[in-house]
C-alpha positions as CSV (number, residue, x, y, z in Angstrom):
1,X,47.8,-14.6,-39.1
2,X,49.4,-10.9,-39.2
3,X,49.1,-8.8,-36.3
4,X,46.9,-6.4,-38.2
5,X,44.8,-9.5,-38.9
6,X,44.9,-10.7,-35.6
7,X,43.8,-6.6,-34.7
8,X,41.0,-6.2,-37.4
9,X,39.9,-9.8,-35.8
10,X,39.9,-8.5,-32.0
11,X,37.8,-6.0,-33.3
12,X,35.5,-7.6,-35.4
13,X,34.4,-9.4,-32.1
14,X,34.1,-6.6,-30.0
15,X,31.6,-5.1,-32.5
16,X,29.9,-8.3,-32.7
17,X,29.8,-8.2,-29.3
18,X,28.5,-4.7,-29.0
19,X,25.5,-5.5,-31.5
20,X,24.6,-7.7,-29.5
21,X,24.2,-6.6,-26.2
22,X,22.1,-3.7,-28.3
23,X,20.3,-5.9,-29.4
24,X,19.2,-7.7,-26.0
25,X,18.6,-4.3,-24.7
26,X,16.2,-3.6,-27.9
27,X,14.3,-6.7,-26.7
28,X,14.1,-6.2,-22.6
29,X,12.9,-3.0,-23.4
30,X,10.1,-4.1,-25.6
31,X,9.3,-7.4,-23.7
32,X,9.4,-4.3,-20.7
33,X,6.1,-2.8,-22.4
34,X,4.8,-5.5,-23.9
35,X,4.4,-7.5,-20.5
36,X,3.2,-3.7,-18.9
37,X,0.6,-3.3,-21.7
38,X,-1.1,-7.2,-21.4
39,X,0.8,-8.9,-18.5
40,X,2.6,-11.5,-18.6
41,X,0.2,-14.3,-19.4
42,X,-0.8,-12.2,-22.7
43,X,2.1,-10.6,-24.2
44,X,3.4,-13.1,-26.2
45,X,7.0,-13.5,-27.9
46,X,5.9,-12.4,-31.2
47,X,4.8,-9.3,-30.4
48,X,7.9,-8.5,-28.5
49,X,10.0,-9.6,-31.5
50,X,7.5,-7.4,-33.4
51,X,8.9,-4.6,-31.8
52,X,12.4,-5.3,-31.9
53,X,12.2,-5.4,-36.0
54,X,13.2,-9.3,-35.8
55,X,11.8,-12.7,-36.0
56,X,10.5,-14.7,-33.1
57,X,13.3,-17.3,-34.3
58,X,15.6,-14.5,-33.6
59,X,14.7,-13.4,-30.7
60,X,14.7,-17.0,-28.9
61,X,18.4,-16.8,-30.1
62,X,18.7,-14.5,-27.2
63,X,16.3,-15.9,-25.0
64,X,15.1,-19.6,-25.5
65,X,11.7,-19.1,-23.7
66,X,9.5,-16.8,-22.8
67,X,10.5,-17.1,-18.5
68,X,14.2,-16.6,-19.4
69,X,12.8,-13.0,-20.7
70,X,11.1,-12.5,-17.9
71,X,13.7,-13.3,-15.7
72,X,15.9,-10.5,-17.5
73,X,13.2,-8.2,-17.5
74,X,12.2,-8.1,-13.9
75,X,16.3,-8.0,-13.9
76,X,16.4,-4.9,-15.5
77,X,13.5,-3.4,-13.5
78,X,15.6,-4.4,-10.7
79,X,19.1,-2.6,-12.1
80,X,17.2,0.8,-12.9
81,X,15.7,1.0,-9.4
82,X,19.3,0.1,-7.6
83,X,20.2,3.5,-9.4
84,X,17.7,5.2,-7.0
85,X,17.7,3.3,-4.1
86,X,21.3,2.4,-2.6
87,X,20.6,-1.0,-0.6
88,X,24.0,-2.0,-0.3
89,X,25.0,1.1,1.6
90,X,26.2,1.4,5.2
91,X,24.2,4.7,5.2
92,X,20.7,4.2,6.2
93,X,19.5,7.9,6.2
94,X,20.5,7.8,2.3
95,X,18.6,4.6,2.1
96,X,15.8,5.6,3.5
97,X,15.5,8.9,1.4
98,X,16.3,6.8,-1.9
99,X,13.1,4.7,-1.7
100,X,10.9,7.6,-1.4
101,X,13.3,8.8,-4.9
102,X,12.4,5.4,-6.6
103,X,8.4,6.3,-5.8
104,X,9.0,9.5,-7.3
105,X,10.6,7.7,-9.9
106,X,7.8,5.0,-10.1
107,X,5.6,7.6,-11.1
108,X,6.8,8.6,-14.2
109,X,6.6,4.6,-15.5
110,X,3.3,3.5,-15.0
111,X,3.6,0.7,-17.2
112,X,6.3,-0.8,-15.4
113,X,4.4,-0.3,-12.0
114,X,1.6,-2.2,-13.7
115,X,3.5,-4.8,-15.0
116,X,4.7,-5.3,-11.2
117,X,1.7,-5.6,-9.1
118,X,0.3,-7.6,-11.7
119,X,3.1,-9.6,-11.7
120,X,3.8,-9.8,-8.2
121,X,-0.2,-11.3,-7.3
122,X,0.1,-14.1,-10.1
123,X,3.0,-15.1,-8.8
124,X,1.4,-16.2,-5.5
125,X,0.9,-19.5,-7.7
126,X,3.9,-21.6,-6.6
127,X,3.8,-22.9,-10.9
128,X,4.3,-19.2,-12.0
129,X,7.1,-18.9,-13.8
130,X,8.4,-15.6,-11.7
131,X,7.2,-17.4,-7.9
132,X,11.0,-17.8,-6.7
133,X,12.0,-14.3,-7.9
134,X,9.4,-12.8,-6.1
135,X,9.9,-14.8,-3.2
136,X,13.6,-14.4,-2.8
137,X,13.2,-10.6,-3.3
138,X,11.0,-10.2,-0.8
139,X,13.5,-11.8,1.4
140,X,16.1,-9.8,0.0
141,X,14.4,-6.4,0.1
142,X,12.8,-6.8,3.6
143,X,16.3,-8.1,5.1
144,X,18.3,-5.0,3.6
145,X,15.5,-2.3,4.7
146,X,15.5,-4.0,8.1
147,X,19.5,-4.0,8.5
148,X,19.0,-0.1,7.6
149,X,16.4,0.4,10.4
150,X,18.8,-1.6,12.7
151,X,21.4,1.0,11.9
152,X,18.7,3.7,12.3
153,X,17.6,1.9,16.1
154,X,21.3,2.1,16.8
155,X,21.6,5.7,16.2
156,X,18.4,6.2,18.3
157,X,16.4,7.8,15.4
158,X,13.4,4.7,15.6
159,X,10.5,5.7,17.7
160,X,9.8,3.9,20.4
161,X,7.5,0.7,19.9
162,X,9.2,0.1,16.3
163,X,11.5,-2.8,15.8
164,X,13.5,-3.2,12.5
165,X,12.0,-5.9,11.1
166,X,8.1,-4.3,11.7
167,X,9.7,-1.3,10.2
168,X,11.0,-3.3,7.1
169,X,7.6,-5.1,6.9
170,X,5.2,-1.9,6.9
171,X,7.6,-0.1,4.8
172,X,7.4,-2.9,1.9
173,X,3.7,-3.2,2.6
174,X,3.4,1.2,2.5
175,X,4.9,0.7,-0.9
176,X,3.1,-1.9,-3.1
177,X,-0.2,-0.4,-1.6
178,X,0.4,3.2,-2.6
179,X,1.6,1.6,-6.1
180,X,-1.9,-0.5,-6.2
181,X,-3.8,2.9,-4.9
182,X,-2.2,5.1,-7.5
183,X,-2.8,2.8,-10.8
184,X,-6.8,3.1,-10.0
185,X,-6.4,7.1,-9.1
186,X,-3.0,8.9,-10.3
187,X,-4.2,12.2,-9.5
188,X,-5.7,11.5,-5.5
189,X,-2.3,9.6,-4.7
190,X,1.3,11.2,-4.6
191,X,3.4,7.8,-4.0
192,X,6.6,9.6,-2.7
193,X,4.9,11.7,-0.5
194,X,2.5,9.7,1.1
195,X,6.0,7.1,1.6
196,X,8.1,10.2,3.1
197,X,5.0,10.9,5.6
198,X,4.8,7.5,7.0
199,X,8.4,6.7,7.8
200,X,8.4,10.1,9.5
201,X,6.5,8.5,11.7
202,X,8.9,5.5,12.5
203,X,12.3,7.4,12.4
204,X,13.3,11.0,13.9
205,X,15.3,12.4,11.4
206,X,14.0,14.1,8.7
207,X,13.4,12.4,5.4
């Protein structure tokens, strides 16, 4: 093989490579509205591959069941609300202001939203297909939040009478309600500002 070969080969792949992961987003983001528009039970693979243009056939190329696309949606949900709300930081104030961001940002999706608290009650069932994501994210979300109120306690911005970990725990709890709340009345509820008012009443600083 020639090295221009070898080149036009390289590059070949890459643009294989590149219609492909177009492709998978093409799907996630129809499987995204198709499980937001008749839950998860309902939608079914066809009319996500409807969507996409493609074949079911083709679209198990991707993902060979229907809980592997699940998986990578709630992934993606996931990914887009990381953008908002910086977990991983050692900076709790800017924690703290990003959820109240990602309710703001919740707001303009409501599909998605849906799709979650629907999501999030069948998945009580330990058979349900999305009952260990939930779980460990749960786990994951409440430890991080509570790790940022620690850092908060530290600095002496927690009222007194709040632990971190009842912090974390009302603040996860503040959030899914005012998501359940706002799907039956959009207009009574304002989700980032009802979540800014009550952790100004756990921390001192302004959020």
């Amino acid at each position: 093989m020639t090295q221009a070969e070898a080149i036009r080969g390289r590059g070949k792949a890459r643009g294989t490579y590149a219609k492909t992961g177009l492709k998978k987003a093409a799907i996630l983001d129809a499987a995204l509205a198709v499980f937001a528009k008749s839950g998860y039970r309902s939608g079914s693979i066809r009319e996500v591959a409807e969507n996409v243009g493609m074949s079911e056939a083709g679209l198990l190329h991707h993902f060979p069941n229907k809980s592997a696309l699940l998986s990578a949606v709630l992934d993606l949900r996931d990914q887009r609300s990381y953008e908002f709300v910086p977990l991983d930081s050692t900076d709790p104030h800017r924690a703290l202001r990003g959820l109240v961001a990602l309710a703001r940002y919740n707001a303009t999706i409501p599909g998605v939203v849906e799709l979650y608290c629907v999501l999030s009650a069948e998945a009580t069932s330990p058979d349900h297909p999305a009952h260990e994501y939930f779980v460990n994210r749960y786990q994951w979300t409440h430890g991080h939040i509570a790790s940022h109120f620690a850092r908060i306690e530290a600095l002496g911005e927690l009222r007194p009478g709040v632990t971190p970990a009842s912090a974390a725990s009302q603040t996860v709890a503040m959030m899914d309600g005012l998501q359940v709340q706002w799907l039956l009345d959009r207009d009574s509820v304002d989700m980032s500002a009802e979540l800014a008012a009550f952790l100004s009443t756990i921390v001192t600083f302004e959020i």
